[in-house]
C-alpha positions as CSV (number, residue, x, y, z in Angstrom):
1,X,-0.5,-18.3,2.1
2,X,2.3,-20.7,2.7
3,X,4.9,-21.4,-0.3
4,X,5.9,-19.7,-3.3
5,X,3.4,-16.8,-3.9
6,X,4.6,-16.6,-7.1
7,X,2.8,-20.4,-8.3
8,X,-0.2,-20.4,-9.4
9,X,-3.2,-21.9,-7.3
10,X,-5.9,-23.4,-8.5
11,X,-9.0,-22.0,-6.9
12,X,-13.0,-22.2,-6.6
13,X,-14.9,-19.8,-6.8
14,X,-17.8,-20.8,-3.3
15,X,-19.7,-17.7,-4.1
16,X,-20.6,-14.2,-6.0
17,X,-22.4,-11.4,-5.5
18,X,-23.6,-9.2,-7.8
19,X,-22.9,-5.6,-6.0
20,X,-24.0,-3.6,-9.2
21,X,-24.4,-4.2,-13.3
22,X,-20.6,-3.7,-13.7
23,X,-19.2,-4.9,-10.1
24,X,-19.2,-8.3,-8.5
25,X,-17.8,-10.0,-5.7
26,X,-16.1,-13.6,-5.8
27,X,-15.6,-15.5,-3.0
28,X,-12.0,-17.7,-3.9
29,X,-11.2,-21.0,-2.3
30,X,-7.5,-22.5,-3.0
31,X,-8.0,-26.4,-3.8
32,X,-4.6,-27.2,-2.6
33,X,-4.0,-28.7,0.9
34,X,-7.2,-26.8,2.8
35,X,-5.5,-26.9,5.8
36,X,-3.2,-24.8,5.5
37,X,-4.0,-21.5,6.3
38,X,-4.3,-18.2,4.3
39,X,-1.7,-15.2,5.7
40,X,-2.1,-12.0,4.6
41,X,-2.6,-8.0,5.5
42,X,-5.4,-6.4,4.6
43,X,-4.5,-3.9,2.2
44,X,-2.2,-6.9,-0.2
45,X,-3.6,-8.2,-3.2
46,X,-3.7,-11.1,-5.0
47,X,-3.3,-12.0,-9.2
48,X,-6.2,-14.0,-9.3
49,X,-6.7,-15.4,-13.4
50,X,-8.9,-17.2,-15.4
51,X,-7.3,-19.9,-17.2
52,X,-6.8,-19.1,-20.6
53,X,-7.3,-15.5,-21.2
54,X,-5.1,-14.1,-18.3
55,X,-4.8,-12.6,-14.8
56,X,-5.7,-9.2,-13.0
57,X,-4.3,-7.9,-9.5
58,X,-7.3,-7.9,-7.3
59,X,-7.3,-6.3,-3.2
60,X,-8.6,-8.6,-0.5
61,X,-11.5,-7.5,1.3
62,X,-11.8,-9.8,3.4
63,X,-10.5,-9.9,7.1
64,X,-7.1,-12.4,7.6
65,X,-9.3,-14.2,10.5
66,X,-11.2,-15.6,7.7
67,X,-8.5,-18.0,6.8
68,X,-10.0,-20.8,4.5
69,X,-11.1,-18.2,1.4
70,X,-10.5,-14.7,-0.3
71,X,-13.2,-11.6,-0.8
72,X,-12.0,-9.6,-3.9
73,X,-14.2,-7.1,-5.4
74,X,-14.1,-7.1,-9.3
75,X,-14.7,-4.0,-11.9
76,X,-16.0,-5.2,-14.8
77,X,-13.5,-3.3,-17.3
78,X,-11.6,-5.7,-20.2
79,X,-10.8,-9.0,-21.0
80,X,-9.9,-10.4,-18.0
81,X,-12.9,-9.1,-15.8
82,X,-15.5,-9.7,-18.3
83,X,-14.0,-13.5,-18.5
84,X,-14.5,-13.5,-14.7
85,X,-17.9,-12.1,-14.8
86,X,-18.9,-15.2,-16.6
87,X,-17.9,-17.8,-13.9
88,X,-20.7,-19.2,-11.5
89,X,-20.4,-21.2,-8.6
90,X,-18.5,-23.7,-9.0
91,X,-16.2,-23.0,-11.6
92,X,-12.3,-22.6,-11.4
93,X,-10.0,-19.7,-11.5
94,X,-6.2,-19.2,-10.3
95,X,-4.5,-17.3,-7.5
96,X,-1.0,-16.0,-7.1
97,X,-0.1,-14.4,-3.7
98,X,-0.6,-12.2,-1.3
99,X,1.6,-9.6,-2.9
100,X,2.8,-6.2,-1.5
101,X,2.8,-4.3,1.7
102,X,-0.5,-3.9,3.2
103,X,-2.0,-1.0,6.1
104,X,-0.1,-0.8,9.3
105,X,-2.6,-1.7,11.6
106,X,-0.9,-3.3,14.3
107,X,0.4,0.5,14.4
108,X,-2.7,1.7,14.8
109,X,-4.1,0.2,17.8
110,X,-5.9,2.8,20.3
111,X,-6.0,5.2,17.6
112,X,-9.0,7.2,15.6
113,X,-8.9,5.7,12.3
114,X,-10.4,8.1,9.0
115,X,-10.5,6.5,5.8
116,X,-11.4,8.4,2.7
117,X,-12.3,6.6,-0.7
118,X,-13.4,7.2,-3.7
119,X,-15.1,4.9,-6.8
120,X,-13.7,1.4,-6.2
121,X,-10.8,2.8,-4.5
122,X,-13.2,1.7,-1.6
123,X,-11.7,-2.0,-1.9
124,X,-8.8,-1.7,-0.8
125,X,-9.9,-0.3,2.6
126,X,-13.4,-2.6,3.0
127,X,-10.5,-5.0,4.2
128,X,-9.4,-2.2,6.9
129,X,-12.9,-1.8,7.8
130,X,-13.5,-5.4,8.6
131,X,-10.5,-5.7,10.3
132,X,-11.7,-2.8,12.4
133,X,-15.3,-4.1,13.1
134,X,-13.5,-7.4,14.3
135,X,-11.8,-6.0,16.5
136,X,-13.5,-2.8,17.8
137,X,-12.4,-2.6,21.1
138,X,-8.6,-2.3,20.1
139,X,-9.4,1.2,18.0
140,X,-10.9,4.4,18.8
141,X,-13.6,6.0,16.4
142,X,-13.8,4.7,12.6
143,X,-14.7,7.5,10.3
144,X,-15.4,6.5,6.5
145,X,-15.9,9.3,3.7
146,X,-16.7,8.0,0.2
147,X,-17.6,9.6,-2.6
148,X,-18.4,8.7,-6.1
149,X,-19.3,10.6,-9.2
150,X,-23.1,10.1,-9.5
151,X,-25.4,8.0,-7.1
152,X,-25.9,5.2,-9.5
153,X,-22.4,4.4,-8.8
154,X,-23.1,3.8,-5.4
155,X,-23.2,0.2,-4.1
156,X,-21.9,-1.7,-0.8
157,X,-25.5,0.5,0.4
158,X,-26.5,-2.0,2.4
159,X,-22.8,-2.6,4.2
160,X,-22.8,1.6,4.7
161,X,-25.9,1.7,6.3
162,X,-24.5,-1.5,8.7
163,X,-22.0,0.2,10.1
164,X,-23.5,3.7,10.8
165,X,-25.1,1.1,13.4
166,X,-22.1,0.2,15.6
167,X,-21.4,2.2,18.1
168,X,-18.2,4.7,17.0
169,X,-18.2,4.3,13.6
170,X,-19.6,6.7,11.1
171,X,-19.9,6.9,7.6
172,X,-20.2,10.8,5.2
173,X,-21.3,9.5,1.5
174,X,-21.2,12.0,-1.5
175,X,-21.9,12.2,-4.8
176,X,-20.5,14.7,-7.5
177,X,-23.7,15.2,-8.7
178,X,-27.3,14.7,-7.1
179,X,-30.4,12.9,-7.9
180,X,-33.5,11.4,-7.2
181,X,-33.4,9.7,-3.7
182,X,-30.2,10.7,-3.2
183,X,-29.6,11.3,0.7
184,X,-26.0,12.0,1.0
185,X,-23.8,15.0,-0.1
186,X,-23.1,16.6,-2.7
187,X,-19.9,17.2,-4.1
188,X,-16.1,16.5,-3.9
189,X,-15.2,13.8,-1.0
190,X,-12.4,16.6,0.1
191,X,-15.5,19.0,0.9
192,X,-16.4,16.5,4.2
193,X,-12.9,16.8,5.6
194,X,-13.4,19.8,7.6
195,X,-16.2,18.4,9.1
196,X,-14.7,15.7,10.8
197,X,-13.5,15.4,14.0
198,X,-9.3,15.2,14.2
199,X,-7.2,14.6,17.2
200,X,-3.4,13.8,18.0
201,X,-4.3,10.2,17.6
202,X,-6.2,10.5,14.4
203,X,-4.6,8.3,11.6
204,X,-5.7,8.6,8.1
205,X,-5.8,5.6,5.1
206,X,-6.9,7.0,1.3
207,X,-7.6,5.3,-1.7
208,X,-8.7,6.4,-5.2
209,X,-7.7,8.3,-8.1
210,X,-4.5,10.2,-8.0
211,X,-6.0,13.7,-8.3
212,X,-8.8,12.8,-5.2
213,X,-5.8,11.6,-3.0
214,X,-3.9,14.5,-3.2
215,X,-6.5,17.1,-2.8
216,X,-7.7,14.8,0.0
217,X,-4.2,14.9,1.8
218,X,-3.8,18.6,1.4
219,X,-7.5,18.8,3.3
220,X,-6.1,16.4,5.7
221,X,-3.0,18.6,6.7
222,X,-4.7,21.1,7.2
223,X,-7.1,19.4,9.6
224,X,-4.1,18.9,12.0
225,X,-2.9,15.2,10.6
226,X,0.6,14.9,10.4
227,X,2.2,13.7,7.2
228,X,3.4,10.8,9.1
229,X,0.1,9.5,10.1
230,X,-1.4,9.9,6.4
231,X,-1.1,6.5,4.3
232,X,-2.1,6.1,0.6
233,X,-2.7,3.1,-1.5
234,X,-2.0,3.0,-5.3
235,X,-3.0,2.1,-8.1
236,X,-1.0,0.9,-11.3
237,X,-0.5,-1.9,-14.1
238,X,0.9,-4.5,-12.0
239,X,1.3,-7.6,-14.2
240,X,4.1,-9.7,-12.6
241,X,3.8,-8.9,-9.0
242,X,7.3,-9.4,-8.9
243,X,8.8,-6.1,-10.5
244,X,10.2,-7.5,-13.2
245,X,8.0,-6.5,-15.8
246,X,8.9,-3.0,-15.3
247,X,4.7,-1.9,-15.6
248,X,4.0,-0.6,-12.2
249,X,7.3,1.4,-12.0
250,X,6.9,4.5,-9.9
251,X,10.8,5.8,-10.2
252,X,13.1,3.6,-8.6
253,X,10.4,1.9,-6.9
254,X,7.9,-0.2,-8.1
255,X,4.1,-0.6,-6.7
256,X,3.7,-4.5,-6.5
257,X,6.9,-4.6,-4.6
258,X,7.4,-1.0,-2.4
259,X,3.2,-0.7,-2.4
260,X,0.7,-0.8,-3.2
261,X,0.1,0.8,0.1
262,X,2.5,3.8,1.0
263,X,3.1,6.1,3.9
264,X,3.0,9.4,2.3
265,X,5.9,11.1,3.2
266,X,7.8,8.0,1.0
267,X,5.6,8.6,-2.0
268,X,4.5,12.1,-1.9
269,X,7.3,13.7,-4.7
270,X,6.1,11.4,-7.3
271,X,2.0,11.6,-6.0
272,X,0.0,12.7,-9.5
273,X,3.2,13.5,-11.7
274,X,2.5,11.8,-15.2
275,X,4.9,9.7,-16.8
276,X,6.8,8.6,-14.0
């Protein structure tokens, strides 16, 4: 958005969906001065709050064409969230942003894009994918592994099962565990790497926890993708979105400002290690 990302907006919140018992998507609307439009990358994210009890960084999912509103996908997990929960139609929040460096998609134009997720580390890159999907003819084949620790944990169903639809996209879904109805894998998300196809102009986006992302880029090297074509997202306790609160600090860097979307190579010595 034009001005100081920094201010607070007020906002509206013009719709929610209920994606599963503990996730929800809000669909935010800035009251100030409508016409003028949002900017952002997909990949940045905004501190959206609720007045009162405080404020939460939050990925866009939506696509920057959609310029009068933002998509952010909400995990039910503490105060803030559960305040947010609680708002209907209607009702008023705040936004600050967008904040950070998003995915280098311009870059990526006429290439095969893999993204590889896992939990709600999916957010982040539903805004790559509809970016994509917008845009189709300026990429090569989309490839989307997600996995998630049991298949109640599962939602966006509905979205997955879309886009194994349009022609050169496909999505692999796995769970850790099985179940009843379940029709996807079973297992780690690393164990569909090797099963994808991976050429010189294969680029690869990840999101998730720590652990998944490195196992997932060691599977990824091995496949053929050079380090410089493998981009990682990351997640921390980003209060300020400015870096002066010092919570998101990741050694001389810190995530709001440097992130929260890296290219490997720049993050990859201080990938997993605790305490830093």
């Amino acid at each position: 958005m034009e001005g100081n990302p920094h201010m607070p907006r007020a906002a509206v919140i013009r719709d929610r969906i209920e994606e599963a018992p503990t996730v929800l998507t809000l669909r935010i609307e800035p009251l100030e001065d409508p016409q003028v439009p949002f900017s952002f990358s997909p990949g940045q994210f905004n501190m959206v709050g609720v007045f009162g009890v405080g404020e939460v960084p939050l990925s866009i999912v939506s696509d920057p064409l959609d310029t009068d509103f933002f998509d952010h996908t909400v995990r039910i997990v503490g105060r803030v969230t559960e305040a947010m929960a609680r708002l209907k139609v209607g009702d008023r929040l705040t936004i600050r942003g967008p904040f950070g460096n998003g995915w280098p998609l311009e870059g990526a134009r006429g290439r095969d894009i893999v993204l590889v997720s896992g939990g709600l580390g999916c957010a982040p890159l539903v805004s790559v994918v509809n970016y994509v999907v917008r845009r189709r003819e300026d990429f090569g084949s989309l490839t989307v592994l997600h996995g998630v620790k049991n298949p109640g944990d599962l939602f966006w169903k509905d979205r997955f099962a879309r886009l194994n639809t349009l022609g050169g996209t496909r999505v692999f879904l796995t769970s850790d565990v099985g179940g009843s109805g379940w029709e996807g894998a079973v297992g780690p998300v690393t164990n569909l790497i090797p099963h994808i196809p991976v050429t010189a102009r294969t680029t690869a986006k990840i999101c998730g926890p720590e652990p998944m992302m490195l196992a997932t880029v060691k599977k990824l090297l091995a496949q053929g993708i050079p380090e410089s074509e493998l981009w990682v997202s990351l997640e921390r306790n980003m209060q300020c979105a400015a870096g002066f609160c010092g919570h998101c600090q990741l050694g001389e860097m810190f995530v709001c400002r440097s992130g929260p979307v890296f290219r490997y190579p720049e993050i990859k010595n201080r990938l997993g290690i605790r305490g830093l």
